[in-house]
Every structure is written in structure tokens, then in C-alpha cells.
Biopython code that builds the backbone (N, CA, C, O; Angstrom):
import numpy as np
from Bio.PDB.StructureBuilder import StructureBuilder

atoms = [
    (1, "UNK", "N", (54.447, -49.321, 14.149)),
    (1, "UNK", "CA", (54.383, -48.234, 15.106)),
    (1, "UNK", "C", (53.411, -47.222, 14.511)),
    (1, "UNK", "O", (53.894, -46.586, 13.574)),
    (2, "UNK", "N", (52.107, -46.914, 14.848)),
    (2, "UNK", "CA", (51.296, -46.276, 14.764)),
    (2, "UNK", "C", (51.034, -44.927, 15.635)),
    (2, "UNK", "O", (50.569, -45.006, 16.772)),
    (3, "UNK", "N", (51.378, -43.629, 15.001)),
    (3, "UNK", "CA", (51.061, -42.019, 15.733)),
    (3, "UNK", "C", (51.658, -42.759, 17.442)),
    (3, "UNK", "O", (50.910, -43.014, 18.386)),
    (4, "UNK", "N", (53.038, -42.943, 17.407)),
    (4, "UNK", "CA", (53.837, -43.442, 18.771)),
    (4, "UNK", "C", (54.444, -42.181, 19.397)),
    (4, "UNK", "O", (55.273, -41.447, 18.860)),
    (5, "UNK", "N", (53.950, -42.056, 20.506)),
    (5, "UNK", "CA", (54.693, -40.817, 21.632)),
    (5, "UNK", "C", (54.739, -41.625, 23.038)),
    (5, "UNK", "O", (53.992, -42.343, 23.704)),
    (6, "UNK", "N", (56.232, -41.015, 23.112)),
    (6, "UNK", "CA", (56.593, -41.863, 24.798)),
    (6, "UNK", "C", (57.186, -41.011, 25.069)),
    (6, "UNK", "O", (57.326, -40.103, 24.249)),
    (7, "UNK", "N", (57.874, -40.938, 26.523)),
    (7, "UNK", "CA", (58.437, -39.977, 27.475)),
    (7, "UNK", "C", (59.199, -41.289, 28.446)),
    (7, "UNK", "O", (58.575, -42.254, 28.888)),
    (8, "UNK", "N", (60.244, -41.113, 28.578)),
    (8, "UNK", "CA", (60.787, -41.722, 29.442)),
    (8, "UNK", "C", (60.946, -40.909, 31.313)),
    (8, "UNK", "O", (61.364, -41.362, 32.379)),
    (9, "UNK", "N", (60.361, -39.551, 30.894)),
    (9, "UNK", "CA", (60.304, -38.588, 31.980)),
    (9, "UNK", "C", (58.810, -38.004, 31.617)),
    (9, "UNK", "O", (58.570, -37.142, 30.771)),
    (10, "UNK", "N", (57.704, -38.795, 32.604)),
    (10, "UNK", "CA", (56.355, -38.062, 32.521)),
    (10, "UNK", "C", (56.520, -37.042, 32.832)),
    (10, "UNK", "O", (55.605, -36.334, 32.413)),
    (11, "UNK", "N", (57.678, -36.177, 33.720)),
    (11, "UNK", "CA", (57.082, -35.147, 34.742)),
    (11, "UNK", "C", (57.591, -34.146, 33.709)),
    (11, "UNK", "O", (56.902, -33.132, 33.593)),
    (12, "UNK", "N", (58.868, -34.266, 32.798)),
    (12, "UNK", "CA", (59.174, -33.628, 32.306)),
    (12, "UNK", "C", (58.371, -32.193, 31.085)),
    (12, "UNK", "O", (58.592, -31.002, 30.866)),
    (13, "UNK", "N", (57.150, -33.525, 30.457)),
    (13, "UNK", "CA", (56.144, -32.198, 29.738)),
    (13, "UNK", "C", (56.848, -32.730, 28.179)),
    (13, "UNK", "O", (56.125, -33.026, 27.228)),
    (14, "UNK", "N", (58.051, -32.775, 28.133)),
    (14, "UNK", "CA", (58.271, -33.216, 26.563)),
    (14, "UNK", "C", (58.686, -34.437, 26.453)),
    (14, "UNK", "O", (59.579, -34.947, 27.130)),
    (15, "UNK", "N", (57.940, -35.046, 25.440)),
    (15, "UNK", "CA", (58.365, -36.650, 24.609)),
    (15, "UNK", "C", (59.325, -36.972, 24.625)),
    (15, "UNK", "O", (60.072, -36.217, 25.248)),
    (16, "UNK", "N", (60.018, -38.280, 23.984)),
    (16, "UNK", "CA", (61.325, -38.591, 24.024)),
    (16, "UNK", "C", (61.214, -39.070, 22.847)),
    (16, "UNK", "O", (62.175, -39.416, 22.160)),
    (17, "UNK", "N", (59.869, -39.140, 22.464)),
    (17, "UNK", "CA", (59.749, -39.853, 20.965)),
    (17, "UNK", "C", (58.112, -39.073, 20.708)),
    (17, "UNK", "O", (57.219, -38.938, 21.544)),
    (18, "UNK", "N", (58.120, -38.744, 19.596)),
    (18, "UNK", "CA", (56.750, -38.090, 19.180)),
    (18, "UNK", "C", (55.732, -38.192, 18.038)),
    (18, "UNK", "O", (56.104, -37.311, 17.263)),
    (19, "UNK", "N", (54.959, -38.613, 17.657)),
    (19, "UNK", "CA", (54.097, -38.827, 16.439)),
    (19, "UNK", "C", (54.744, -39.602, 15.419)),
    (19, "UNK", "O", (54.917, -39.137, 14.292)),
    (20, "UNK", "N", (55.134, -40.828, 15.768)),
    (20, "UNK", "CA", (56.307, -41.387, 15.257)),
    (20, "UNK", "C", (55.070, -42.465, 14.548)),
    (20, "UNK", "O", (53.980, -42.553, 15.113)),
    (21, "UNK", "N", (55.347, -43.228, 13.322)),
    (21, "UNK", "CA", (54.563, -43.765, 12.527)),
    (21, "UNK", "C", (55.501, -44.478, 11.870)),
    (21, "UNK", "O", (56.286, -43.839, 11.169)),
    (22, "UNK", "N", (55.638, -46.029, 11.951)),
    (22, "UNK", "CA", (56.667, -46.718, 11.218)),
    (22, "UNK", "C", (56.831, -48.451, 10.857)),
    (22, "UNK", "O", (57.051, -49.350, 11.668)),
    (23, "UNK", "N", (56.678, -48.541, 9.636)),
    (23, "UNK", "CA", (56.409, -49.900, 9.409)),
    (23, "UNK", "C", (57.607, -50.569, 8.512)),
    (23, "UNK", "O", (57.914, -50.203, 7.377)),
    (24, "UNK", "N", (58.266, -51.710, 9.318)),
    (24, "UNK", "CA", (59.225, -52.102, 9.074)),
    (24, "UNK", "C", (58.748, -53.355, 8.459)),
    (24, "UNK", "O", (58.198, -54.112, 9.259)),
    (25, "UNK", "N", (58.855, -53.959, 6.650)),
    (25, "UNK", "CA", (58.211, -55.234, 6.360)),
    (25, "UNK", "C", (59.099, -56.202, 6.414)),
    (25, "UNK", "O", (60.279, -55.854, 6.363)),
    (26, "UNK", "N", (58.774, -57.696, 6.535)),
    (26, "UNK", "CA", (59.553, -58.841, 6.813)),
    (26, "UNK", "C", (60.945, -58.738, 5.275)),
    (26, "UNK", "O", (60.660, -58.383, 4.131)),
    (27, "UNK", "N", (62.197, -59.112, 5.702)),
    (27, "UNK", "CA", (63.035, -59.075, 5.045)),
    (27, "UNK", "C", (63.659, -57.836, 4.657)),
    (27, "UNK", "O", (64.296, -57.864, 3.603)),
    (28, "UNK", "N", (63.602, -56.720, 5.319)),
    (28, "UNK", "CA", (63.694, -55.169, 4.871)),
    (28, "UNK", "C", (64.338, -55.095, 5.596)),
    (28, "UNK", "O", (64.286, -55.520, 6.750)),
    (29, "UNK", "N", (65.574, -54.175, 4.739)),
    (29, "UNK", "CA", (67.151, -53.740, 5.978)),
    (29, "UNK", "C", (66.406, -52.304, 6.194)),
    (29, "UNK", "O", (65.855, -51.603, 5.345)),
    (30, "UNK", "N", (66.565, -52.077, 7.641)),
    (30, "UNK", "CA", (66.034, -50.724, 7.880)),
    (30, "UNK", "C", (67.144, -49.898, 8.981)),
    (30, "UNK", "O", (67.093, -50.403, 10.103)),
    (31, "UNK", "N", (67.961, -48.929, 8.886)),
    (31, "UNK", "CA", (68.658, -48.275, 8.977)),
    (31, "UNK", "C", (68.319, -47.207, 9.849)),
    (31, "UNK", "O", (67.493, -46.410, 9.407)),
    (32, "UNK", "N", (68.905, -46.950, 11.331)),
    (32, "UNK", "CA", (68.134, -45.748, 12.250)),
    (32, "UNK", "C", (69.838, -45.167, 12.186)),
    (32, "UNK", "O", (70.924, -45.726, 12.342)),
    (33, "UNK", "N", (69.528, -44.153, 11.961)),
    (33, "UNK", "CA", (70.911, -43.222, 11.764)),
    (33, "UNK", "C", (70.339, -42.010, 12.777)),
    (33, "UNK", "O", (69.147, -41.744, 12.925)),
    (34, "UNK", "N", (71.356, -41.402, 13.376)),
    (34, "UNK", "CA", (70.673, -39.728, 13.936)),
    (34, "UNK", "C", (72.087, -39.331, 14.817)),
    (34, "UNK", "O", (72.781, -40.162, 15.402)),
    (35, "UNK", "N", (72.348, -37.826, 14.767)),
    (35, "UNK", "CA", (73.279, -37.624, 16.134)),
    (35, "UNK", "C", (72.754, -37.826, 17.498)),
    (35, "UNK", "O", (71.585, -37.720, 17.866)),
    (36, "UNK", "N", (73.990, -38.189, 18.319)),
    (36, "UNK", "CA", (73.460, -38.432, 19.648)),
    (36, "UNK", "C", (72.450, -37.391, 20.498)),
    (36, "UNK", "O", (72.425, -36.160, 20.525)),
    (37, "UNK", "N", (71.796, -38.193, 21.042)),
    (37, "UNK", "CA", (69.981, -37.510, 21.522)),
    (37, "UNK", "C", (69.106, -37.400, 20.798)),
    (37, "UNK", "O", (68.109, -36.685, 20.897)),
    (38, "UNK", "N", (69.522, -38.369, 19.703)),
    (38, "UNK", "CA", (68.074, -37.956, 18.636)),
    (38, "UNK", "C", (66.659, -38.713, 18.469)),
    (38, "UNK", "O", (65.613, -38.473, 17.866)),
    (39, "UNK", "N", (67.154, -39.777, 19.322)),
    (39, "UNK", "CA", (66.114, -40.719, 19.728)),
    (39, "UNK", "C", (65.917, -42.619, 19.359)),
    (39, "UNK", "O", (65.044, -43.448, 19.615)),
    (40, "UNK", "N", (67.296, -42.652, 18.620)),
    (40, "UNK", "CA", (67.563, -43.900, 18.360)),
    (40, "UNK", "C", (67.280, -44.713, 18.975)),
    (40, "UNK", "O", (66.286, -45.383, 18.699)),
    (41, "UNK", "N", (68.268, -45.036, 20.352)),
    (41, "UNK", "CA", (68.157, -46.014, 21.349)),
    (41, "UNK", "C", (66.113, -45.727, 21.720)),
    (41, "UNK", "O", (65.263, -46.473, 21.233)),
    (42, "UNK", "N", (65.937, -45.103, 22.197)),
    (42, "UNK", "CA", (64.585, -44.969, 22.760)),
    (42, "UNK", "C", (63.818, -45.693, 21.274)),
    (42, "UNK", "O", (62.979, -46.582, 21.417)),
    (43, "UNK", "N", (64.121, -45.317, 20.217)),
    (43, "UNK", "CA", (63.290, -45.800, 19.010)),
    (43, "UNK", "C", (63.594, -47.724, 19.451)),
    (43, "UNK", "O", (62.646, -48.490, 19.278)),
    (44, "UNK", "N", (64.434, -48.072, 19.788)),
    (44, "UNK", "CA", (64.674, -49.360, 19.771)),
    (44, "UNK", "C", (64.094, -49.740, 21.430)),
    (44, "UNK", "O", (63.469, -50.769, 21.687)),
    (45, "UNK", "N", (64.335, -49.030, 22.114)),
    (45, "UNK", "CA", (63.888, -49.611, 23.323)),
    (45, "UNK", "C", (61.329, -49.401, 22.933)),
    (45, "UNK", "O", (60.265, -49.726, 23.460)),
    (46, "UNK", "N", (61.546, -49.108, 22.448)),
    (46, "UNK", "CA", (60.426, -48.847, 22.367)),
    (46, "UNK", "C", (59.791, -49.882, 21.380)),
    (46, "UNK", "O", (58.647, -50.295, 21.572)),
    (47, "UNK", "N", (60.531, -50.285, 20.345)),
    (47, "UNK", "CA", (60.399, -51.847, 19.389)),
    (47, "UNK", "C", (60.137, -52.877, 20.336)),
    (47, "UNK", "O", (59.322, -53.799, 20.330)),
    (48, "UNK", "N", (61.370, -52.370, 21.490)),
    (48, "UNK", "CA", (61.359, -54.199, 22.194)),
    (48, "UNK", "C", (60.254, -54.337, 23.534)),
    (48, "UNK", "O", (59.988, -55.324, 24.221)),
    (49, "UNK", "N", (59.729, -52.907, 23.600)),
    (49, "UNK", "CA", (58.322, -52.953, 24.674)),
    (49, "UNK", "C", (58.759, -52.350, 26.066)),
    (49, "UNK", "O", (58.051, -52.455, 27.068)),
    (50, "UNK", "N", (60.114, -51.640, 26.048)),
    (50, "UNK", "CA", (60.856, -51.364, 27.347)),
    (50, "UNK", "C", (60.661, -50.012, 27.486)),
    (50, "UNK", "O", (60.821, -49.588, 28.630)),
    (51, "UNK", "N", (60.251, -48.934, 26.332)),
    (51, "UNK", "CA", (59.440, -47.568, 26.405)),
    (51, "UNK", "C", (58.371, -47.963, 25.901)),
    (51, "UNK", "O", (58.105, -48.612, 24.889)),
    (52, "UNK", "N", (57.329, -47.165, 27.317)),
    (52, "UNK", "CA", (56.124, -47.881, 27.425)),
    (52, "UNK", "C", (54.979, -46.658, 26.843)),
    (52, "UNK", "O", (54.746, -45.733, 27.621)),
    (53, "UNK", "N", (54.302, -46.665, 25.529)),
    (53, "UNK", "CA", (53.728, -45.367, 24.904)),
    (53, "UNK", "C", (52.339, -44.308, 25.810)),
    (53, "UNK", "O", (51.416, -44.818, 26.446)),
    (54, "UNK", "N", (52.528, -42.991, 25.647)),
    (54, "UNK", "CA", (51.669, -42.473, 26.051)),
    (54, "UNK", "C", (50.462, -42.033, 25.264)),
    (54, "UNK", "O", (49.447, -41.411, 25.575)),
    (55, "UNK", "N", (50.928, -42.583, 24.092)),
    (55, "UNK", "CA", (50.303, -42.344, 23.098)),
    (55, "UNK", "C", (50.431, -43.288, 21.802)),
    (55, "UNK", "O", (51.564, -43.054, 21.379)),
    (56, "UNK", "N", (49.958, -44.030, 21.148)),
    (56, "UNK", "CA", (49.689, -44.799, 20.277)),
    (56, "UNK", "C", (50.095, -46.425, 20.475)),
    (56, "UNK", "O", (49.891, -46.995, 21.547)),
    (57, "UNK", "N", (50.727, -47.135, 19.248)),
    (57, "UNK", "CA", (50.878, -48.268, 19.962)),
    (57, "UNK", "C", (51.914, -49.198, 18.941)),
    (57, "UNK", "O", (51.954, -49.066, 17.718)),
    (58, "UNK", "N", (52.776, -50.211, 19.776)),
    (58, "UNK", "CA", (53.605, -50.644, 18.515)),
    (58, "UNK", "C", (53.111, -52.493, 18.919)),
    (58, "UNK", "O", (52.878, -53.107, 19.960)),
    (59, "UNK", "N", (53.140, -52.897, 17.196)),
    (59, "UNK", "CA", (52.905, -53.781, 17.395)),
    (59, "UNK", "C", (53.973, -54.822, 16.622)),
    (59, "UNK", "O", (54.321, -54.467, 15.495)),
    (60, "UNK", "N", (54.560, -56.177, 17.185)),
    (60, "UNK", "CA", (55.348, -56.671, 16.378)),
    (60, "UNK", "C", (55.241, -57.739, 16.144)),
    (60, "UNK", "O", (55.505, -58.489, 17.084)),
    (61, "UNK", "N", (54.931, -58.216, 15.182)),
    (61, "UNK", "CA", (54.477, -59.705, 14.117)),
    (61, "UNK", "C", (55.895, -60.291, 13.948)),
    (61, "UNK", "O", (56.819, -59.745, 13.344)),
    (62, "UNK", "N", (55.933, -61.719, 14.695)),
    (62, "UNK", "CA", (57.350, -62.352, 14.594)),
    (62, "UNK", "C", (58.434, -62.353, 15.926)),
    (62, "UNK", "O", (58.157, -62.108, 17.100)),
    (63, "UNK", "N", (59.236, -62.570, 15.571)),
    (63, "UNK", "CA", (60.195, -62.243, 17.051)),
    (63, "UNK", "C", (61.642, -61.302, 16.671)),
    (63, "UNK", "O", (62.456, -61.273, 15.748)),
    (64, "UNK", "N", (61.449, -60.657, 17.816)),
    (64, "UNK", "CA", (62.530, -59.545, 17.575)),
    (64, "UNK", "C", (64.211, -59.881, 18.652)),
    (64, "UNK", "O", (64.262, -59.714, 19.871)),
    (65, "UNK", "N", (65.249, -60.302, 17.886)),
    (65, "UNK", "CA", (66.227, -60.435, 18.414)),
    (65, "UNK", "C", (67.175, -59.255, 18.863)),
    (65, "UNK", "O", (67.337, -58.515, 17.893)),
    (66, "UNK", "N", (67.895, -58.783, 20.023)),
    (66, "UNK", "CA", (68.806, -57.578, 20.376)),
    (66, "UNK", "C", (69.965, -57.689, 20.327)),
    (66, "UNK", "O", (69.872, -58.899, 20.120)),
    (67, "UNK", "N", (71.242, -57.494, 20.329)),
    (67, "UNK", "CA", (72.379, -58.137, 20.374)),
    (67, "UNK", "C", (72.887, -56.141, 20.996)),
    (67, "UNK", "O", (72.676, -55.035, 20.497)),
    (68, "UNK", "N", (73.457, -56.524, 22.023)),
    (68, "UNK", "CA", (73.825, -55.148, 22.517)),
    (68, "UNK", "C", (75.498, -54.961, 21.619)),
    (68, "UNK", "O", (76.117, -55.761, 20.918)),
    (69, "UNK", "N", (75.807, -53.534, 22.044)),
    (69, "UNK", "CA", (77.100, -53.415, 21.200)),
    (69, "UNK", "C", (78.381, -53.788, 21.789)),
    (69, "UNK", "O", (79.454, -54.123, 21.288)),
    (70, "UNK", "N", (77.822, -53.583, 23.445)),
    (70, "UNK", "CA", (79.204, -54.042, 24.097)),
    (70, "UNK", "C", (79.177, -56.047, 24.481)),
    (70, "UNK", "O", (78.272, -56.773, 24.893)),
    (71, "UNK", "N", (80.125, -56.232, 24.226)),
    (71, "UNK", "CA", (80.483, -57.715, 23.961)),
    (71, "UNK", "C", (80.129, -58.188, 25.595)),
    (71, "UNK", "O", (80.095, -57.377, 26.520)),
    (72, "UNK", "N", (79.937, -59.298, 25.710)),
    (72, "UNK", "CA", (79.878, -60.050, 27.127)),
    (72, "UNK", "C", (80.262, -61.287, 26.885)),
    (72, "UNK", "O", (80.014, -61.847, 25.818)),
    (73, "UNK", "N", (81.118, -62.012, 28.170)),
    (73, "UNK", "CA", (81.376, -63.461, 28.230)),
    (73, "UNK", "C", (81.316, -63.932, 29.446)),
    (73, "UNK", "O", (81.990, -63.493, 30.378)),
    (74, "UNK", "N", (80.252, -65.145, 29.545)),
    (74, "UNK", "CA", (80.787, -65.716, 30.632)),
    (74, "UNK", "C", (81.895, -66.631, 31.185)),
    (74, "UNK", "O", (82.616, -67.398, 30.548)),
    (75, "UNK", "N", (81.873, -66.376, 32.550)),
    (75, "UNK", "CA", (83.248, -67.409, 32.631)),
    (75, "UNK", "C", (82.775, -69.172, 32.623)),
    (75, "UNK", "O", (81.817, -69.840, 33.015)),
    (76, "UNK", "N", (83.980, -69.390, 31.981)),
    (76, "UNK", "CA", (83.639, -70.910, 31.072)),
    (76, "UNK", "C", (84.137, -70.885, 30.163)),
    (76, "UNK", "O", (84.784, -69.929, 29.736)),
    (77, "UNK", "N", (83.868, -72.542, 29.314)),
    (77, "UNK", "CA", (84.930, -72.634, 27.830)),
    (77, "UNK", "C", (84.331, -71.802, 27.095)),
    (77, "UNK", "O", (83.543, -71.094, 27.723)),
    (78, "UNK", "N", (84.404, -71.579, 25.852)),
    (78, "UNK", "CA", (84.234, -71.071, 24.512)),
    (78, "UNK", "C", (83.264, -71.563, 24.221)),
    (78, "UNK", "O", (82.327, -70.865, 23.834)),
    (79, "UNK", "N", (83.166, -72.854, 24.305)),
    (79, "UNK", "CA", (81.906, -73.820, 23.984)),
    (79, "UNK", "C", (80.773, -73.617, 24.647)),
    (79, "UNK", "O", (79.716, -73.662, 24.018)),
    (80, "UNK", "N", (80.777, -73.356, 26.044)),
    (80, "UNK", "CA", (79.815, -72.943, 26.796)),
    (80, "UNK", "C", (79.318, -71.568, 26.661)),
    (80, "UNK", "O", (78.276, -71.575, 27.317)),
    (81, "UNK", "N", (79.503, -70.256, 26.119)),
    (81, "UNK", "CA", (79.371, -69.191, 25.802)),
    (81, "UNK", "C", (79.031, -69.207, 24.473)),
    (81, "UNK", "O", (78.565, -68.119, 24.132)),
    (82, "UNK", "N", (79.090, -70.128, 23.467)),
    (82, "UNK", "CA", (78.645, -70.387, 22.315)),
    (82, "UNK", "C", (76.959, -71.184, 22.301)),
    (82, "UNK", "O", (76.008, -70.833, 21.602)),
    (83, "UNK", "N", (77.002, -72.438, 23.402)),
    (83, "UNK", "CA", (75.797, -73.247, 23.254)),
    (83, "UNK", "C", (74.841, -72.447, 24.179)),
    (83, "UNK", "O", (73.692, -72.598, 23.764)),
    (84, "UNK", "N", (74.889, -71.614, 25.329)),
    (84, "UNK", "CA", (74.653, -70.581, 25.819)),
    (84, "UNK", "C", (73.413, -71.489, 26.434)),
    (84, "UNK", "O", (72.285, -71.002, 26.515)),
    (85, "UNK", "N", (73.696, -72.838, 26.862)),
    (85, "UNK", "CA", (73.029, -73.680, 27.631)),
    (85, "UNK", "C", (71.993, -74.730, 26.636)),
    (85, "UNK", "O", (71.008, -75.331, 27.065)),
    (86, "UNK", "N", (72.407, -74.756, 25.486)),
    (86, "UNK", "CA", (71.788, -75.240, 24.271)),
    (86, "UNK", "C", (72.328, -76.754, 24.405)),
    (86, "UNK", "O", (73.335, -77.139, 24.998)),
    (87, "UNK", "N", (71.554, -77.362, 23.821)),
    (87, "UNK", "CA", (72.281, -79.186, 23.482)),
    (87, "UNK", "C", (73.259, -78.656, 22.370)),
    (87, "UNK", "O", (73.172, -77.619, 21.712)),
    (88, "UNK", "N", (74.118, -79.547, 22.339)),
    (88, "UNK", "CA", (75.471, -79.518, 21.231)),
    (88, "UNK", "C", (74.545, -80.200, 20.049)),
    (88, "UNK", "O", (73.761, -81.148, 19.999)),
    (89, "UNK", "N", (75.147, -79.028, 18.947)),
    (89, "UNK", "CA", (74.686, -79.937, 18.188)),
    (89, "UNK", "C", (76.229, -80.084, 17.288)),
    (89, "UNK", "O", (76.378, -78.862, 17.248)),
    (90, "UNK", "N", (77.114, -80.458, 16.760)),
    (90, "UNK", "CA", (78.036, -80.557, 15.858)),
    (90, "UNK", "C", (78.288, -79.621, 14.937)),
    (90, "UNK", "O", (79.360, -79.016, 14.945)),
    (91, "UNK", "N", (77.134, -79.335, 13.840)),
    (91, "UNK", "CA", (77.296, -78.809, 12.106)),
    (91, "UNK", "C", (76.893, -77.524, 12.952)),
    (91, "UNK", "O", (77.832, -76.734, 12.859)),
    (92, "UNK", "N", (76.048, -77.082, 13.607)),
    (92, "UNK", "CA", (76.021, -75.959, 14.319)),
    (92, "UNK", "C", (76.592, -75.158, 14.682)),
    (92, "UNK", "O", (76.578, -73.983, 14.315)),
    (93, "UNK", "N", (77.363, -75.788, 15.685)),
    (93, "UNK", "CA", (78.714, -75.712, 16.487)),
    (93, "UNK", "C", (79.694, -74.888, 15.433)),
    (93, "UNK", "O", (80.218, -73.797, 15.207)),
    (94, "UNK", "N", (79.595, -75.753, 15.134)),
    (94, "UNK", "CA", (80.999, -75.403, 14.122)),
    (94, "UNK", "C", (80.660, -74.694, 12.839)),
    (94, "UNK", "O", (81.654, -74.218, 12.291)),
    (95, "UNK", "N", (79.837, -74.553, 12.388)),
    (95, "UNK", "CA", (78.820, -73.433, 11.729)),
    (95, "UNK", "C", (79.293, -71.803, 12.797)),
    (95, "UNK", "O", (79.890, -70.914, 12.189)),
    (96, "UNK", "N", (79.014, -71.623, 14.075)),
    (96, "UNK", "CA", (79.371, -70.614, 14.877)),
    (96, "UNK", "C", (80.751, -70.480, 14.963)),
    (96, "UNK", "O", (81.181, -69.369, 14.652)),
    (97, "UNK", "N", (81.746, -71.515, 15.384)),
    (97, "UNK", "CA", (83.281, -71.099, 15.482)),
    (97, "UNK", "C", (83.428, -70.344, 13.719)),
    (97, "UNK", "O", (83.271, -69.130, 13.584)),
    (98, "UNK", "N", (83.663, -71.034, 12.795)),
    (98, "UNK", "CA", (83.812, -70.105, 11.552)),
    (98, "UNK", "C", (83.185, -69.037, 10.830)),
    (98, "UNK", "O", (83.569, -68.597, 9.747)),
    (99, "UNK", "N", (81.995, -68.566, 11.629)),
    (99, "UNK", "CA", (81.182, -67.096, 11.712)),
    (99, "UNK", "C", (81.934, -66.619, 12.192)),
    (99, "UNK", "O", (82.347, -65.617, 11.608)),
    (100, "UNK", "N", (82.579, -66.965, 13.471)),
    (100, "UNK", "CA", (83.246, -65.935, 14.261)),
    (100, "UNK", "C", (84.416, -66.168, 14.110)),
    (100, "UNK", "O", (85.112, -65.841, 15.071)),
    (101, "UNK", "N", (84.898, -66.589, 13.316)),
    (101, "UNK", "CA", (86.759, -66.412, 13.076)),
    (101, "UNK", "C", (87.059, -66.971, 14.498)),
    (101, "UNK", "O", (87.590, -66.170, 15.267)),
    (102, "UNK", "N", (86.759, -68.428, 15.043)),
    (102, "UNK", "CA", (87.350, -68.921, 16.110)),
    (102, "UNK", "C", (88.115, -69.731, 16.152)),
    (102, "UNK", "O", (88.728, -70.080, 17.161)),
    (103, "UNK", "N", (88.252, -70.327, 14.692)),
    (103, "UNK", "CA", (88.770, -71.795, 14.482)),
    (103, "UNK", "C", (90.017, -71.637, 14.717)),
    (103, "UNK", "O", (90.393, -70.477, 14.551)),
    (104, "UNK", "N", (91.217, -72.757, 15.213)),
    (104, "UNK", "CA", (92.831, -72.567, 14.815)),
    (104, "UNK", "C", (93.322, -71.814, 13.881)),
    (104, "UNK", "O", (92.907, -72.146, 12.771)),
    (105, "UNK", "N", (94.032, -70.943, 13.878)),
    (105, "UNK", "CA", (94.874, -69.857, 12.729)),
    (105, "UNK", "C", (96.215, -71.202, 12.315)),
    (105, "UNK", "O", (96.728, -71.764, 13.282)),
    (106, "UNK", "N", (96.577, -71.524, 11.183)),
    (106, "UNK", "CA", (97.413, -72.219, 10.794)),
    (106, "UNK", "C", (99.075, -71.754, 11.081)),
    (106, "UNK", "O", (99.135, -70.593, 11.489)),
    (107, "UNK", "N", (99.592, -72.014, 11.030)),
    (107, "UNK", "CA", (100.892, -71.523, 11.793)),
    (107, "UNK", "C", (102.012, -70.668, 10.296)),
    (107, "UNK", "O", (103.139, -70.184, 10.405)),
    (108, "UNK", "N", (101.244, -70.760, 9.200)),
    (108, "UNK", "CA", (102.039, -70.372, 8.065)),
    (108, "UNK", "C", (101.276, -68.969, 7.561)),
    (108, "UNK", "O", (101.315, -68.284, 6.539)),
    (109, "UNK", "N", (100.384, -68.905, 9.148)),
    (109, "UNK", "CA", (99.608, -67.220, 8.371)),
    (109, "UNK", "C", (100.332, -66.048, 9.281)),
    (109, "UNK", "O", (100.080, -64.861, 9.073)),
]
sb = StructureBuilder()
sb.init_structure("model")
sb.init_model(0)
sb.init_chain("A")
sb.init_seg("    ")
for serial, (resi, resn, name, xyz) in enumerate(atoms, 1):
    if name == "N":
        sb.init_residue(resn, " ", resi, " ")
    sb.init_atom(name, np.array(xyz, "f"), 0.0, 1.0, " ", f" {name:<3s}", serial, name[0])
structure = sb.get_structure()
């Protein structure tokens, strides 16, 4: 993100994001902290190309994944909300149920 200014309200006269300059390198935990209105979400909607700059420009090398905070499911098995229209693969599969604490709970816990 290079000298980045956006406005999600042109008419308004003030930015929503301003002279913003920011380089995130491959493998780097990078941390957006701020109280609410401080420009977080817009900092992220603006990563993924959805605030559109009036000023400078962001560019992103690689692919950028989102995972929102509020949960969603569709209706269907478990399995189908897991392969999310994917071929099954087995070690995969089941690689995801024990990420997510899905497997059977044993009856002596």
C-alpha cells in the first residue's frame, strides 16, 4: 500500500483512510488493532480491492484469503459445508474434522 487515501463517502470531503503506506512481507504476522472507527475494517476492505483508492495504490503479490467473524452454514451434512463443493479427499477430510474439534467426544469425557 503506497501514500493510500480512500473515502467510502466522495461527497463527504474527508477520507476514510489517509496517506496510509504499508508493506506486509510473505510469512509476517501483522496485527491491525484500533478503537471502533478507526479504520480497520476499511484498512481490510481496501487489501481485498472493495475500497476503491482516490489516491495511491495497493498492490498484492499472492492470494489473499478472508474468513469473516460471524460463522455461516449451509443447510446440508457437515461434510458438505466442509468440502464446500470440493472432491473428497480422505487425509484431508479428516485433517479438517480434528482442526475443528468435530470428531466423536468419547463417552468417558
Amino acid at each position: 500500500m503506497n501514500d493510500f487515501t480512500a473515502s467510502w463517502d466522495k461527497k463527504s470531503g474527508t477520507p476514510t483512510l489517509q496517506d496510509l503506506f504499508l508493506i506486509a512481507r510473505p510469512g509476517e504476522l501483522l496485527a491491525v488493532v484500533g478503537p471502533v472507527g478507526a479504520g480497520k475494517s476499511s484498512l481490510l476492505r481496501a487489501v481485498l480491492g472493495e475500497l476503491p483508492p482516490s489516491q495511491g495504490q495497493v498492490s498484492v503479490h499472492g492470494r489473499i484469503a478472508y474468513v469473516s467473524q460471524q460463522p455461516w452454514v449451509f443447510s446440508g451434512t457437515v461434510r458438505s459445508n466442509i468440502l464446500f463443493g470440493k472432491k473428497y479427499e480422505k487425509d484431508r477430510y479428516e485433517e479438517v474434522i480434528k482442526a475443528c474439534a468435530l470428531g466423536k467426544v468419547s463417552k468417558d469425557f
